[in-house]
C-alpha positions in Angstrom: 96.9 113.0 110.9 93.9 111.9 113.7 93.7 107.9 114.5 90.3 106.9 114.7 88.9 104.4 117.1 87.5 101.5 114.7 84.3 101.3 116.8 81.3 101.8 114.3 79.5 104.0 116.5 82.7 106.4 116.3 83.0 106.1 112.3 79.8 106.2 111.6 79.5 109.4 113.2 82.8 110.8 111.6 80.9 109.0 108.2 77.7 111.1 108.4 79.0 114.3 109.4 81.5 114.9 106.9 78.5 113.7 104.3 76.2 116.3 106.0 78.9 119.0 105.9 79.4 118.8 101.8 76.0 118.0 100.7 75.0 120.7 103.1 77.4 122.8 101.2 76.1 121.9 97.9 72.4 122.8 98.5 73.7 126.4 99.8 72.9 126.0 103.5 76.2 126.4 104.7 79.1 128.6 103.6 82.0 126.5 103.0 84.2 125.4 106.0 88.4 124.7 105.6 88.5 120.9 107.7 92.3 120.7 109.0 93.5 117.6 110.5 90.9 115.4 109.5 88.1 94.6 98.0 85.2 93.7 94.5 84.7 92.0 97.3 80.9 91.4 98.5 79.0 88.4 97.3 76.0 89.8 98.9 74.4 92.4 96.4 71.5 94.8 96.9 71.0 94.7 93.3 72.4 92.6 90.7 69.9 94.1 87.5 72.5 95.3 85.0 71.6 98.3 83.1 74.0 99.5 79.9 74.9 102.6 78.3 76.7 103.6 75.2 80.1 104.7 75.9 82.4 106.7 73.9 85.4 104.6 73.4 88.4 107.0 72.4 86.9 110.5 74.5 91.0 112.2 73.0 90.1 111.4 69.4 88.1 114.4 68.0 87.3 112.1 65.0 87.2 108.2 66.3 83.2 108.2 67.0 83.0 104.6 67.8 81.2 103.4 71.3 80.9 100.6 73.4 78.2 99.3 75.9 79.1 100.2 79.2 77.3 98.2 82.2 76.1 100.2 85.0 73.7 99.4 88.0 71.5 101.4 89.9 69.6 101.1 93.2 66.4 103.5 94.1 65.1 102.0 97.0 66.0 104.7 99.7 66.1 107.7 97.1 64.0 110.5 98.2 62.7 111.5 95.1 63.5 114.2 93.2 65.9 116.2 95.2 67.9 113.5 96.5 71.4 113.2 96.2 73.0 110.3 94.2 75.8 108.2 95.4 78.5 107.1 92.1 80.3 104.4 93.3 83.0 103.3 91.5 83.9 99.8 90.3 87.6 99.2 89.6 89.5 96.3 88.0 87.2 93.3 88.4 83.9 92.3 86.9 81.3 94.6 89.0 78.1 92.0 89.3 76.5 94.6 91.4 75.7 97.2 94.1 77.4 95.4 97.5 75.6 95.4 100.6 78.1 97.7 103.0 78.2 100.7 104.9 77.3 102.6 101.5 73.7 101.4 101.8 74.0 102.9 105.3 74.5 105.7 104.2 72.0 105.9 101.4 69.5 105.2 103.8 70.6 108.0 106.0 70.3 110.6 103.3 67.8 109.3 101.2 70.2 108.8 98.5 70.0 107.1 94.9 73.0 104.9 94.1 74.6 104.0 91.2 77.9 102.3 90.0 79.7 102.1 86.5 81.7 99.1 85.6 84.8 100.0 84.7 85.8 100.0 80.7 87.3 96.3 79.2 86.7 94.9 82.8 83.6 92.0 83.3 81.2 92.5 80.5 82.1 96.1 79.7 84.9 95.1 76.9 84.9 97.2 73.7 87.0 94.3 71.8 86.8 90.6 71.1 90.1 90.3 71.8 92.7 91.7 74.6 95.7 92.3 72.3 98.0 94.7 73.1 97.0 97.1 70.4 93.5 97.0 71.5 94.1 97.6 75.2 95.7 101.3 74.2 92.5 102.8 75.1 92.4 101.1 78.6 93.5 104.0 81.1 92.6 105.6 84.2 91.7 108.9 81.7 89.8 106.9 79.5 87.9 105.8 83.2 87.7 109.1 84.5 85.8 110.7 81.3 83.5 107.7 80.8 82.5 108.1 84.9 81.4 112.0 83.7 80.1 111.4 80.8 77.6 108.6 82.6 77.4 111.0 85.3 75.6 113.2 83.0 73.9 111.1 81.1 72.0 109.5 84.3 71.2 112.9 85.5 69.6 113.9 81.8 67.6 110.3 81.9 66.8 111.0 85.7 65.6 114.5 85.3 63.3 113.4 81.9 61.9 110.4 84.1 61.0 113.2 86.5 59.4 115.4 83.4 61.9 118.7 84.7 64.4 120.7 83.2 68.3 121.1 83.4 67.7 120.5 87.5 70.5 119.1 89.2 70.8 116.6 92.0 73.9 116.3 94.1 76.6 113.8 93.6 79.3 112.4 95.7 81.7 109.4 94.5 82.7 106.7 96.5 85.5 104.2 95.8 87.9 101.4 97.4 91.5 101.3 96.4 91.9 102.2 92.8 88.4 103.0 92.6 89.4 105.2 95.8 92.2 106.6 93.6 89.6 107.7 90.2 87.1 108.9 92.8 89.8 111.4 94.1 91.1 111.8 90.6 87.3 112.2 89.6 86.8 115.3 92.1 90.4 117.0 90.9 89.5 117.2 87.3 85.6 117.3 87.6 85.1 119.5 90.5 82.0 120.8 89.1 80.5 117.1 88.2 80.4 116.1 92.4 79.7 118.3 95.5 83.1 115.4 97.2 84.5 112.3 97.0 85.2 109.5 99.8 89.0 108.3 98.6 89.2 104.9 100.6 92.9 103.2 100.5 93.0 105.1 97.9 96.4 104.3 95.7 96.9 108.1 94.4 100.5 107.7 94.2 102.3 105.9 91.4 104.8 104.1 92.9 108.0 102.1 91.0 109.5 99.6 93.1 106.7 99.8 95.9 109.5 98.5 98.7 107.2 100.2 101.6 104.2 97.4 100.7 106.6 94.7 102.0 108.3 96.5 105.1 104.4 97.0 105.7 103.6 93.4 105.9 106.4 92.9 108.4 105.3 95.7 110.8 102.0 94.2 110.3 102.9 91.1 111.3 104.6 91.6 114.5 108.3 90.2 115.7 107.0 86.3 115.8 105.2 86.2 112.8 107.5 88.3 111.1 110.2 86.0 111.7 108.6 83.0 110.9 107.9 84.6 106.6 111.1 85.3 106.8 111.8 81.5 107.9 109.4 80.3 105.6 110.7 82.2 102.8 114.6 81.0 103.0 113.8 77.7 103.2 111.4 77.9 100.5 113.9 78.9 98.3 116.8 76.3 99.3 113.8 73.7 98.8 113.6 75.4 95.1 117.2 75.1 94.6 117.1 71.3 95.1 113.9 70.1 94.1 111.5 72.7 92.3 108.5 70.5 91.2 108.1 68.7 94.7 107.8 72.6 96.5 105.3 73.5 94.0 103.5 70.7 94.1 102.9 71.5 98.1 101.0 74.5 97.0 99.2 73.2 94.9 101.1 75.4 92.1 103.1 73.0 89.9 101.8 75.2 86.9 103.8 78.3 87.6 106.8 77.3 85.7 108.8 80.7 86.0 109.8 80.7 89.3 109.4 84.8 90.2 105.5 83.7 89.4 105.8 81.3 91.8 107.1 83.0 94.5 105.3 86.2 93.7 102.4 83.8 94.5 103.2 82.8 97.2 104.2 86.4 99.0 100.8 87.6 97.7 99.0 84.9 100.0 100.7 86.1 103.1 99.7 89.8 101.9 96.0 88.7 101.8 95.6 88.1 105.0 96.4 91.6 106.3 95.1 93.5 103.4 91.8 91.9 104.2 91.6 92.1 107.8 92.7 88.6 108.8 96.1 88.3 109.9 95.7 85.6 112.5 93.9 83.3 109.7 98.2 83.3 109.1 100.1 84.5 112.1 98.7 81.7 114.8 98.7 78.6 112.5 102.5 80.1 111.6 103.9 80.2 114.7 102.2 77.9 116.4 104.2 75.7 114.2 107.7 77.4 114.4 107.3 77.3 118.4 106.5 73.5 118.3 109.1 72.7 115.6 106.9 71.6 112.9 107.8 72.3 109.3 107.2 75.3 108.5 106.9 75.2 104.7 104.2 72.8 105.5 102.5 75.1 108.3 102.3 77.7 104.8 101.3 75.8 102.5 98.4 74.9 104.8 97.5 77.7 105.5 97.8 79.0 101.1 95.4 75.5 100.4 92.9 76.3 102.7 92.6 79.8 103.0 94.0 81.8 100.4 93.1 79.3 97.7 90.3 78.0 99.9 87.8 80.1 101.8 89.4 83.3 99.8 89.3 82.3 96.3 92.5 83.3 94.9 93.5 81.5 91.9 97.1 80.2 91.0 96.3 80.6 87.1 96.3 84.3 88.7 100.3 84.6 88.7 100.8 82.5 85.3 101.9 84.3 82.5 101.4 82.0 80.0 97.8 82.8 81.2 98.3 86.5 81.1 99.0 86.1 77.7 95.7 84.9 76.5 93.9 88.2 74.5 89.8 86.4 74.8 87.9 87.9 76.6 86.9 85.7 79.4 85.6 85.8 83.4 89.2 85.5 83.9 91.0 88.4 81.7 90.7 90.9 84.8 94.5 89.7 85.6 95.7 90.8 82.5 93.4 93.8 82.0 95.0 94.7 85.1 98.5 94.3 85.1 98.1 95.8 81.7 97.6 99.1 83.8 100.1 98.3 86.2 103.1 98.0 83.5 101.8 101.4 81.7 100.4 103.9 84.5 101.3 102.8 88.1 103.4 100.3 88.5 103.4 99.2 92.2 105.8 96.7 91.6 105.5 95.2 95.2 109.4 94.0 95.2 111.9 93.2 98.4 113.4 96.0 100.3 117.3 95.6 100.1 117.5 94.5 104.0 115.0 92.7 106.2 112.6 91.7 103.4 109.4 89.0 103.8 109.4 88.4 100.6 112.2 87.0 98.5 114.6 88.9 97.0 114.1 87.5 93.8 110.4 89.1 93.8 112.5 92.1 92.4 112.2 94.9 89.3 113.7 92.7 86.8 111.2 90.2 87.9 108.0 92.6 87.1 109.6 94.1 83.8 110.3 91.2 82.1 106.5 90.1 82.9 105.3 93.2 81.1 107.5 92.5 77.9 106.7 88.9 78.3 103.4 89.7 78.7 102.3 92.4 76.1 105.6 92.9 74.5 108.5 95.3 73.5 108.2 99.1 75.2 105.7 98.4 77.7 106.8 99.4 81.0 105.3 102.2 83.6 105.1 105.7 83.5 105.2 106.6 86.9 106.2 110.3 86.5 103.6 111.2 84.1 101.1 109.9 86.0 102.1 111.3 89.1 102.7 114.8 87.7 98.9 114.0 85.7 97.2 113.6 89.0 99.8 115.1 91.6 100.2 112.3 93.6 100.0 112.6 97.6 100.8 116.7 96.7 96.5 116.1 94.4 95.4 119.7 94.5 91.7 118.8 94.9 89.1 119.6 97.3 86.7 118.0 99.8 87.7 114.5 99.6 88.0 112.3 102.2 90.8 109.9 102.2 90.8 107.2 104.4 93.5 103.9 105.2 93.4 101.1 107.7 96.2 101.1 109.6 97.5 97.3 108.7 97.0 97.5 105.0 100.3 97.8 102.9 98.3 99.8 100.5 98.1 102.9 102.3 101.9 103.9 101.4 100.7 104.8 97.6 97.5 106.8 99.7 97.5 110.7 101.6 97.2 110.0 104.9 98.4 113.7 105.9 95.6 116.0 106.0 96.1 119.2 103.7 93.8 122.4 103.6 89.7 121.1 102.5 91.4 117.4 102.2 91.0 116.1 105.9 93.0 111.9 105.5 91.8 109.4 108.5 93.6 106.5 109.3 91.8 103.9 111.1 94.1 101.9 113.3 92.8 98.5 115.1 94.2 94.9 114.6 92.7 94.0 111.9 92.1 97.2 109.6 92.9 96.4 106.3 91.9 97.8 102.7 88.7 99.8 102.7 87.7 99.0 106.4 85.5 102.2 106.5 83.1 101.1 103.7 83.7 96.6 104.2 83.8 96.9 107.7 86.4 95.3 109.7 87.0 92.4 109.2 86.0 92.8 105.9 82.5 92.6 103.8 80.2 92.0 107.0 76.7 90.7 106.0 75.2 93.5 108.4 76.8 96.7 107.9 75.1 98.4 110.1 
């Protein structure tokens, strides 16, 4: 596996040559080549005009015929019409309220390219049901995602080729994603090879993973020794403080709702995860121990730092980790949680629990924890697959070709990603202080305003 430098001259030239190598490829000017060894997040939109489309809802069923309106998006402004290639990107498991502004439109503009992006099925305005019940959420799955992505795919290229009054001509695509968009993008190229000339597979979680102990060791490396230390500091006496007096700790945070205490402390080991998953680990790490080196409280010193920053400036939610919450079936702008963890507790899991020794996080954060929140949550026999979909996909072993996977080297996601190169799937990982999740497309830290 090559480390990349993180300066954007360096990526940006890795970025454009690997695009000029496959759509090369595509268009027939270059015999193929074997490489070896190779966050929704924005606010700041390039287009927010929401287009829809009529979506098959059950594509298994050869006699369920019902649909649903699928919003999409697209953005023309640098598309060299009509030869062009299009770029799909991928919106995952938020509401997608438009094309971001990133290194994407960079690249557009470099190869004249159309872009367009799918929202993802049940998620934002894109639900097929009134309500989220259990029973209705059965046709919510990364192979449900995967078809409605081709069927769009060529349904926009049929549109695209009448608006250009031509026949059966065909542009060349190439699918971009982030995380588990980064994981359907690969999975896109495995089982529609002939749909997309490539894929970029950015922290892309391709590999199911049950009790997901790696994340947290992760967040410790991250970290460093003195930081490190003071979670682990933090975390103890967090939990004596819970022992004694439960409604006063939560109150610090802000988080007296969270009855269950797992939700609570799930919370709060998610905040400290934020800040290097996102590129901003001294936003923690100097406020932290700053504190522990002066003597201060350090449960204060956190709970700071949650209040301002992950709640604050970041926008995290505590209703997020409530499952009384999670257990509301309207639709609403919050029901991405549960839409979400719905696919976590039948397809992947992740369940981001305490290694056995030398954990951050506490050791109550543990299976039990995550699959009694699935039977709380949408009852009786819901719990993960992880073998099916790992044997469905392949995991890290995905037998695709040309995609491009790439991980930044202090994100905790990139454990459930390929970061060793195989034959025609070259994996980068991009190594600097603050490289977190999807640093080659948000930048570093992440979602600059000029991606350039």
């Amino acid at each position: 596996m090559e480390a990349l430098s993180v300066k954007p001259p360096s990526w940006s030239t890795v970025m454009l040559f690997v695009l000029s190598m496959l759509l090369s490829i595509s268009n027939g000017l270059m015999p193929p080549v074997t490489m070896l060894n190779k966050l929704s997040g924005s606010t700041n939109y390039l287009t927010t005009n929401q287009l829809w489309f009529n979506q098959t809802l059950d594509h298994f069923s050869p006699y369920d015929h019902r649909w649903f309106e699928q919003r999409y998006y697209e953005l023309l402004d640098h598309f060299r019409s009509p030869d062009g290639p299009i770029f799909l990107r991928i919106c995952g498991e938020y509401t997608c309220d438009g094309i971001p502004n990133d290194y994407l439109a960079v690249l557009a503009k470099k190869f004249g390219a159309a872009v367009v992006s799918l929202e993802h099925r049940y998620y934002g305005k894109s639900s097929p049901f009134e309500s989220l019940s259990t029973e209705n959420l059965k046709y919510l799955s990364s192979k449900q995602a995967l078809f409605d992505l081709a069927i769009f795919r060529q349904r926009y290229q049929e549109s695209l080729n009448l608006k250009l009054k031509r026949g059966d001509a065909e542009n060349t695509w190439f699918v971009f994603g982030i995380s588990y968009p980064g994981a359907l993008s690969a999975w896109f190229r495995l089982k529609f090879p002939h749909l997309t000339c490539g894929s970029l597979a950015s922290s892309a979680v391709v590999q199911a993973i049950y009790n997901f102990t790696e994340f947290d060791q992760q967040i410790g490396v991250s970290a460093g020794p003195e930081c490190k230390a003071a979670l682990q500091e933090t975390t103890q006496l967090v939990e004596q403080r819970l022992a004694s007096n439960a409604k006063a700790v939560k109150t610090m945070f802000d988080a007296a709702e969270l009855e269950i205490e797992g939700d609570f402390l799930y919370f709060l080991a998610d905040a400290a995860v934020t800040a290097f998953q996102y590129g901003n680990p001294d936003k923690l790490c100097t406020p932290l121990v700053e504190a522990k080196n002066a003597g201060e409280d350090l449960v204060d010193a956190y709970a700071k730092f949650v209040k301002e920053y992950y709640l604050g400036s970041f926008g995290a939610s505590v209703q997020t980790y409530n499952q009384k919450r999670l257990k509301n079936t309207a639709v609403t702008d919050q029901s991405a949680d549960r839409l979400w963890w719905f696919q976590v507790c039948t397809e992947v899991a992740f369940f981001q629990v305490a290694p056995a020794n030398d954990s951050v996080r506490s050791s109550k954060v543990d299976t039990r924890y995550h699959l009694d929140l699935c039977k709380n949550v949408f009852g009786e026999g819901i719990y993960p697959d992880v073998d099916s979909t790992n044997i469905y996909y392949g995991g890290t072993k995905i037998a695709g070709s040309k995609i491009v996977f790439t991980n930044g080297s202090q994100d905790p996601w990139r454990h459930a990603s390929k970061q060793t190169s195989s034959p025609d799937m070259p994996s980068y990982l991009i190594t600097c202080h603050n490289c977190g999740h999807g640093t080659d497309l948000r930048g570093c830290p992440q979602s600059p305003l000029t991606p350039e």
